[in-house]
C-alpha positions as CSV (number, residue, x, y, z in Angstrom):
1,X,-2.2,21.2,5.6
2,X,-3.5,17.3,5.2
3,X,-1.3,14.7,4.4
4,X,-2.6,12.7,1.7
5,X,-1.5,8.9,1.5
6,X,-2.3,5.7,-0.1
7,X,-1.8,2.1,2.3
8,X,-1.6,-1.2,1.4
9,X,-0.6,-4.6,1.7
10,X,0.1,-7.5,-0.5
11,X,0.4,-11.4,0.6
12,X,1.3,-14.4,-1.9
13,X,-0.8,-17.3,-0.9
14,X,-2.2,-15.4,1.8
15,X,-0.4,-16.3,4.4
16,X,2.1,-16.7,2.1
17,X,5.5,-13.9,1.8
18,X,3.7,-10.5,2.8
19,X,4.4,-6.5,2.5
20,X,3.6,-3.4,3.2
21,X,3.5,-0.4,2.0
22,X,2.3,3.5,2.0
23,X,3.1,6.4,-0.7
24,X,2.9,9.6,-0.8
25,X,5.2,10.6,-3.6
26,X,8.2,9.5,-5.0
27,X,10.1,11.1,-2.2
28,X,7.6,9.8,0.5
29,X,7.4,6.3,1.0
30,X,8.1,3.7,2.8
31,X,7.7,-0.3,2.6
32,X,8.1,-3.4,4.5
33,X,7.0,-7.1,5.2
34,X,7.9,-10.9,6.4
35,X,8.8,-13.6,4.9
36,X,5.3,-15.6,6.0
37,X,2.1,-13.4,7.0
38,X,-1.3,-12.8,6.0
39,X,-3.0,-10.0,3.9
40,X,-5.1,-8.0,6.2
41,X,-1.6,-7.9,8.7
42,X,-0.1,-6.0,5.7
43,X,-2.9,-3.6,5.3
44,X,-3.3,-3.2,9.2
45,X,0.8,-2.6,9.6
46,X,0.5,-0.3,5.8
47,X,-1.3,2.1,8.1
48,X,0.5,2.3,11.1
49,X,3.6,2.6,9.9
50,X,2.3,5.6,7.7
51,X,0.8,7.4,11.1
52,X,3.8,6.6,12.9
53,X,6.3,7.6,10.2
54,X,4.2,11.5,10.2
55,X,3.8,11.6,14.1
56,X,6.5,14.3,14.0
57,X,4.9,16.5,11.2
58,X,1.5,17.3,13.1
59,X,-0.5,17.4,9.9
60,X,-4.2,15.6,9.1
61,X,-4.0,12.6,7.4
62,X,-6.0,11.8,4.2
63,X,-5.4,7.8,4.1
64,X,-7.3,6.3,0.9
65,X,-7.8,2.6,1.4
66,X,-8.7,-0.4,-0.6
67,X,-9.6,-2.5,2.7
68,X,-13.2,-2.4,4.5
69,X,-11.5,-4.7,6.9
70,X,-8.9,-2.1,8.0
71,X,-11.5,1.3,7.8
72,X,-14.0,-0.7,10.0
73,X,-11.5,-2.1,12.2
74,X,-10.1,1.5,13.0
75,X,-13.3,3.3,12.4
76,X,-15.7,1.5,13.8
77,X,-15.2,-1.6,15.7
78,X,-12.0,-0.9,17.6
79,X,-14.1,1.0,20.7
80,X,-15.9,-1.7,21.0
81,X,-13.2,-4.3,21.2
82,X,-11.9,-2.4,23.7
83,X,-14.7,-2.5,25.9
84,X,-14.5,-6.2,25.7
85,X,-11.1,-6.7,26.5
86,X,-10.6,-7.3,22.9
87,X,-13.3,-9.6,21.9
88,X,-15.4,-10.0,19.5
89,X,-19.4,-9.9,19.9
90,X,-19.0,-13.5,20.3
91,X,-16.5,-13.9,23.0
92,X,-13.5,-15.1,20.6
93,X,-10.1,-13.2,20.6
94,X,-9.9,-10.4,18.1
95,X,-7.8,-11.6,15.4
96,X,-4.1,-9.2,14.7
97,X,-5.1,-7.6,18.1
98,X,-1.2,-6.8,18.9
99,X,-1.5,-4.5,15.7
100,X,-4.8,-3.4,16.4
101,X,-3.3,-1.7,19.5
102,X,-0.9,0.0,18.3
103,X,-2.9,0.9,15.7
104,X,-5.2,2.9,18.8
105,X,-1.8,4.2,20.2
106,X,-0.7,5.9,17.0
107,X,-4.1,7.8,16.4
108,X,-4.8,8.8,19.6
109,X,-4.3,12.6,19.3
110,X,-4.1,12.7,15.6
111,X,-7.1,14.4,12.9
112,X,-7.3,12.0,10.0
113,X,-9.9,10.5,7.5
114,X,-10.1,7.4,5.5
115,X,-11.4,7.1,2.2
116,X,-11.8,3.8,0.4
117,X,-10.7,3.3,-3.1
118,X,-10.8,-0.1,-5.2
119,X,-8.1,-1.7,-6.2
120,X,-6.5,-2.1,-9.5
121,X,-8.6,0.7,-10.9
122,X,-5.8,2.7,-11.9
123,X,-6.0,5.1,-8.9
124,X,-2.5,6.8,-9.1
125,X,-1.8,6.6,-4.9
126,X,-3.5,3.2,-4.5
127,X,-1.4,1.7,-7.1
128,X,2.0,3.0,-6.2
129,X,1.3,1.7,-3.1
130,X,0.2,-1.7,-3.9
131,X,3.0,-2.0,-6.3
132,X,5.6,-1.4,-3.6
133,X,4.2,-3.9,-1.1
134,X,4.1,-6.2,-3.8
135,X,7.2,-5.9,-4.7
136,X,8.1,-6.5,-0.9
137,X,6.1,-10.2,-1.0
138,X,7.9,-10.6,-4.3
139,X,11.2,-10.1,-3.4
140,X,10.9,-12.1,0.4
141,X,9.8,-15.1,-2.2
142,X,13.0,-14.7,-4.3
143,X,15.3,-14.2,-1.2
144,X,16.7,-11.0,-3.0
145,X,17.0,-7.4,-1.0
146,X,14.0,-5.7,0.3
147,X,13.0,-2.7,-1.0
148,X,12.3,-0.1,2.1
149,X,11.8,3.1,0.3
150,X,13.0,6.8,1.6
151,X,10.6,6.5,4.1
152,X,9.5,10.5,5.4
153,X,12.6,11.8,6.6
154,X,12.0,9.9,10.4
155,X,12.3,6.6,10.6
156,X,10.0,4.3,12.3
157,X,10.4,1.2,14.1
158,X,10.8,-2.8,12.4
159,X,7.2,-4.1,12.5
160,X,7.4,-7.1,15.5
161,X,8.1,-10.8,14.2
162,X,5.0,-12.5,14.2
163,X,4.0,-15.1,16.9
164,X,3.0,-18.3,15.6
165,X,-0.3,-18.0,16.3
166,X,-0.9,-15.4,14.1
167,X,1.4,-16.9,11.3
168,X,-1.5,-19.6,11.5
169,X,-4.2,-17.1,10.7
170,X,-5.7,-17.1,7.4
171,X,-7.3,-13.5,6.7
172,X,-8.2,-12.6,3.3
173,X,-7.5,-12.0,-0.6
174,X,-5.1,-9.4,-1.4
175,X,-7.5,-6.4,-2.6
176,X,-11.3,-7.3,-1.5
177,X,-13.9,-4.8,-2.3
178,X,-16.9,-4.0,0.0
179,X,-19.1,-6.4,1.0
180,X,-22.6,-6.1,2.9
181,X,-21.3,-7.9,5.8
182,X,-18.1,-5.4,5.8
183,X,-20.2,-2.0,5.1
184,X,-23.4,-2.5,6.7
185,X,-22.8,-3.7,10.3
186,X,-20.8,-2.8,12.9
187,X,-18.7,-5.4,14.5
188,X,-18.2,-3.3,17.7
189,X,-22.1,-4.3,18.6
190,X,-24.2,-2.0,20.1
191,X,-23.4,1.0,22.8
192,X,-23.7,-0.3,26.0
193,X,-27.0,-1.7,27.8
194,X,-28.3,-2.7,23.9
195,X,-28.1,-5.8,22.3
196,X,-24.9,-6.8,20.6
197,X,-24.9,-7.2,16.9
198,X,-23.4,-9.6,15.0
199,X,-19.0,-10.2,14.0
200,X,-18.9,-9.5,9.8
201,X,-15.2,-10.1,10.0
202,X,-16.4,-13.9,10.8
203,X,-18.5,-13.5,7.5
204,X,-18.1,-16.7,5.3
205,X,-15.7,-15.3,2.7
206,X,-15.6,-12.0,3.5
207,X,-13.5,-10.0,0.7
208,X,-11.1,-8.8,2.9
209,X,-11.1,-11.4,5.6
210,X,-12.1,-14.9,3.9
211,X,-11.6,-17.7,6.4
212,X,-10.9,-19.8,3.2
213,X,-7.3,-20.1,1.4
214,X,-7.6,-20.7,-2.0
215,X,-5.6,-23.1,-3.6
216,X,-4.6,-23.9,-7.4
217,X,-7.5,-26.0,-8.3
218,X,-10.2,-24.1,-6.1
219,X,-12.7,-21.9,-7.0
220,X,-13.8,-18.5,-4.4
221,X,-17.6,-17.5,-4.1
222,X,-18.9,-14.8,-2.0
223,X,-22.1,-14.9,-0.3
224,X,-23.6,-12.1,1.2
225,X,-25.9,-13.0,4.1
226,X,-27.7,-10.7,6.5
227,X,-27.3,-10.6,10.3
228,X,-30.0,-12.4,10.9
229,X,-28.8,-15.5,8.2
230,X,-25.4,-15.1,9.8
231,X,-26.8,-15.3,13.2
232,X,-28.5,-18.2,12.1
233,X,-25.3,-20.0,11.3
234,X,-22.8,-19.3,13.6
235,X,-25.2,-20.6,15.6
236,X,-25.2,-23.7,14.0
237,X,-22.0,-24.2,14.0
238,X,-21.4,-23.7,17.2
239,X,-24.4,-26.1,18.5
240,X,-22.5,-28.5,16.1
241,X,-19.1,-28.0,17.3
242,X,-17.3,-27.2,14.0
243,X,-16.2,-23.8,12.8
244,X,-18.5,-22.0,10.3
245,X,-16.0,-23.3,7.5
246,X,-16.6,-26.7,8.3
247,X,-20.5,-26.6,8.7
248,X,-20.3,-24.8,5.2
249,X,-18.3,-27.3,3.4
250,X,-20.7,-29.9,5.3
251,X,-23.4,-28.3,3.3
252,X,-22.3,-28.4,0.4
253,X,-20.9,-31.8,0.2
254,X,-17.0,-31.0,0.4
């Protein structure tokens, strides 16, 4: 028998009030959240939470996804991380790293897929779920109750408080979909004794982990750049001692 599951995570402001959430069915769910976080630690935390919540039933897991950001991270780049203490390609700290291994605890030993779906399509699982943690973000903003949900008949543990460090980070927009940078490269690098390929989840505006925060009167674009253009920039930056952000908004006059 596979479990199927829908996980996501909502943030207002991004960081901004935050929640999670994963559903099943009406009788299968479970949410949570924090009165400040970002996005992607919803999304990360949706997923957890759902593997540790059916740890005791032994089935597959069918997760269906609206984040690149969280199928690559668990996919694809976390053995590579690991192999670098943690790091990214280029030496910096992986960002939500204290989720990230839990994240490798919870699967360890467990068969499951992930299948990404766009958001706010009207996919039946996808929406319940992004309704919930919604609902979550909503209701830290109001100060009323927080609605948990029935969970799956075992409860799991209260997601950790978040150090200030992380409530500092800004990662992404609330549903991104794919992006080159996201489905095209792998941020773990290459196997070991190649050369290393480039981080997407530094991408300029990446859909699911923008470095930029928009704001009322502020308008989001997306550029999709290859490895080599992206090499060629966080190079850049780096030479000129400002973040990629900076050197963009240098560009273009901001």
């Amino acid at each position: 028998m596979t479990i199927t599951a829908a996980a996501d995570g909502s943030a207002l402001g991004n960081p901004g009030p935050a929640g999670w959430a994963w559903y099943i069915d009406e009788e299968h769910w479970a949410a949570g959240g924090w009165p400040h976080a970002t996005n992607n630690r919803g999304e990360l935390t949706a997923v957890l939470e759902l593997f540790r919540a059916t740890a005791h039933t032994g089935e597959d897991l069918h997760v269906l996804c609206d984040s690149q950001y969280v199928i690559n991270c668990i996919t694809k780049w976390m053995p590579g991380w690991k192999r670098k203490g943690w790091r990214k390609a280029d030496g910096a700290p992986v960002l939500n790293v204290d989720l990230l291994r839990e994240l490798d605890a919870a699967i360890e030993g467990r068969e499951y897929r992930f299948e990404w779906v766009k958001g706010h399509v009207g996919h039946v699982l996808n929406e319940a779920a992004d309704a919930r943690a919604r609902a979550v973000a909503e209701a830290y903003r109001a100060k009323r109750d927080i609605p948990t949900g029935p969970g799956f008949g075992a409860g799991a543990p209260e997601p950790p408080e978040l150090a200030a460090a992380e409530l500092d980070a800004v990662t992404g927009d609330d549903n991104g979909s794919p992006t080159a940078d996201e489905s095209g490269a792998d941020e773990s690098g290459a196997e070991e004794g190649g050369a290393e390929e480039t981080d997407p989840t530094d991408a300029v505006l990446d859909a699911d982990d923008a470095l930029f925060t928009l704001e009322p009167d502020l308008h989001e674009v997306t550029v999709l750049l290859t490895d080599e253009e992206w090499a060629r920039l966080t190079a850049q930056a780096r030479s000129a001692g400002v973040s990629v952000e900076e050197l963009v908004r240098s560009r273009i006059g901001a």
